[in-house]
N, C-alpha and C positions, 0 to 999 in steps of 0.2 A: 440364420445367425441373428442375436438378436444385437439391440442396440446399447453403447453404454449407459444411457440414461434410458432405462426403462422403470416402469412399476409391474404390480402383478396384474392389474387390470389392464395393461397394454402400455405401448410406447409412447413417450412425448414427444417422440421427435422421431424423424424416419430415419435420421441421422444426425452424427455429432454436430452440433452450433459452428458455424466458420469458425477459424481463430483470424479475429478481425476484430478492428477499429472502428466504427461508425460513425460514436457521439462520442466526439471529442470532447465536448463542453460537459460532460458527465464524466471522463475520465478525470481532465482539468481538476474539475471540483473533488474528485476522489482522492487526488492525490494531495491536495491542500487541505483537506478534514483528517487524511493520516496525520500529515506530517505536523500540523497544531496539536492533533492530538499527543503524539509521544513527545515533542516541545513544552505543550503544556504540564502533561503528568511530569516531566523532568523537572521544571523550572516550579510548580508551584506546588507539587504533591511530594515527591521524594525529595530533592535537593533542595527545597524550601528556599526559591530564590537565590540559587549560586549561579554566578555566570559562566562560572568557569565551566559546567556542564553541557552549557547548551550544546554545542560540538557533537560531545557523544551521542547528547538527544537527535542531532539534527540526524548522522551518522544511520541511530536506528530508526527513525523514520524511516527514512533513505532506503533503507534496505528493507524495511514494509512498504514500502511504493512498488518496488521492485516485484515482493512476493504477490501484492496484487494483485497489479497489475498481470503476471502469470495466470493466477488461479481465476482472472476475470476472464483474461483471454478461453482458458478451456471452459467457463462455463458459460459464456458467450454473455457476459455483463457491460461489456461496451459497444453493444448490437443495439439497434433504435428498438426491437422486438422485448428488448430486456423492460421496457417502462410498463408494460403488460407480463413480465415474468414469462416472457414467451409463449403466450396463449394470443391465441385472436380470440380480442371481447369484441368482436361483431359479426363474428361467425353463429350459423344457428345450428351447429350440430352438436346434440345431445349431450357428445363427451366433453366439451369444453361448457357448460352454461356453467356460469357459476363458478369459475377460476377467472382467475386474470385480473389485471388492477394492480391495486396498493398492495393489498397484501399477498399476490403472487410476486411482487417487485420485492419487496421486502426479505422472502422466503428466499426469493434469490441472492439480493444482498448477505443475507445470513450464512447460506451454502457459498460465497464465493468469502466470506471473511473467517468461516470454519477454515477452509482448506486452505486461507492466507497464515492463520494461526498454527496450522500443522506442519505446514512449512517453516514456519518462523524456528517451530521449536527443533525439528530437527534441524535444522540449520544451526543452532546451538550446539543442541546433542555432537552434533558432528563439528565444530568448532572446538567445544571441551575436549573431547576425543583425540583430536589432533595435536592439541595444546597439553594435553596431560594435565586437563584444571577440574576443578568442580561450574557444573552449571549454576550460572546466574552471579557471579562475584567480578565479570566484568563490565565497565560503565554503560553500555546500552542493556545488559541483560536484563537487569535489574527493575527492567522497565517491563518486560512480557505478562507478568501477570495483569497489568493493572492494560495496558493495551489490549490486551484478551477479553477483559471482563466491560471495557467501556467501548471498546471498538467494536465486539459484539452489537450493542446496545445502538450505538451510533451509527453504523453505517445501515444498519437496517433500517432504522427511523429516516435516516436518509433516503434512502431510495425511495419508501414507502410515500413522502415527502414530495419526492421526486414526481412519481409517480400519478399522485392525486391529482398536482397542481401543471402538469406538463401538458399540451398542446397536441393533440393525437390527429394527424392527416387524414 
């Protein structure tokens, strides 16, 4: 049987990553670059300085910290392994030369804020749903596109970030 995380030239992993906490001080920071980010896009891209939004902004953060933190825990992005994308760069076997670092940290970053975004949206989908509404006319919704499109962007330069400039034992 094989593994969830495999490729076609073999597995990355013998097995699924713990669902585990490690680096706190990288989760910390993660959850503070959401939550400015959807504060931000609220207060100074869409509502163009209303206060009275911030709330709902805070609100949808809130529950992207949440979705996250989740999809880090299953891809194992709060593991001290994760600054290297899960690879040992000091291993000398073949199949790893040439992975690992920044930009496997990165690749990581990107796959765990893909499947924070897929969650966000069904979680919508299935709010409207329930609500008998249309998606995105309520005060956090309003917000997913542009959190998709720059959270993207941002938490992988984050890690990458991370990753370059961190301290490796």
């Amino acid at each position: 049987m094989k593994s969830w995380l495999t490729t076609r030239s073999g597995s990355l992993y013998k097995k699924p990553p713990p669902i585990q906490i490690e680096d706190t001080s990288v989760l910390f920071y993660d959850i503070f670059l959401i939550l400015n980010l959807s504060l931000s896009i609220s207060f100074w891209v869409v509502h163009r300085m209303s206060y009275e939004n911030i709330v709902p902004a805070l609100s949808e953060g809130s529950l992207l910290c949440i979705l996250w933190i989740a999809a880090g825990l299953w891809n194992g992005a709060f593991l001290f392994s994760a600054v290297d994308g899960h690879y040992d760069v000091n291993s000398n076997d073949p199949e790893h030369e040439g992975k690992g670092g920044p930009a496997s940290a990165a690749l990581l970053g990107l796959s765990t804020f893909i499947t924070t975004a897929n969650l966000r949206i069904l979680v919508a989908l299935g709010t409207s749903v329930v609500e008998h509404r249309k998606v995105g006319i309520t005060n956090g919704e309003e917000l997913i596109p542009l959190e998709i499109a720059f959270g993207l962007i941002l938490m992988s330069v984050w890690r990458m970030t991370h990753s370059k400039y961190s301290t490796r034992l």
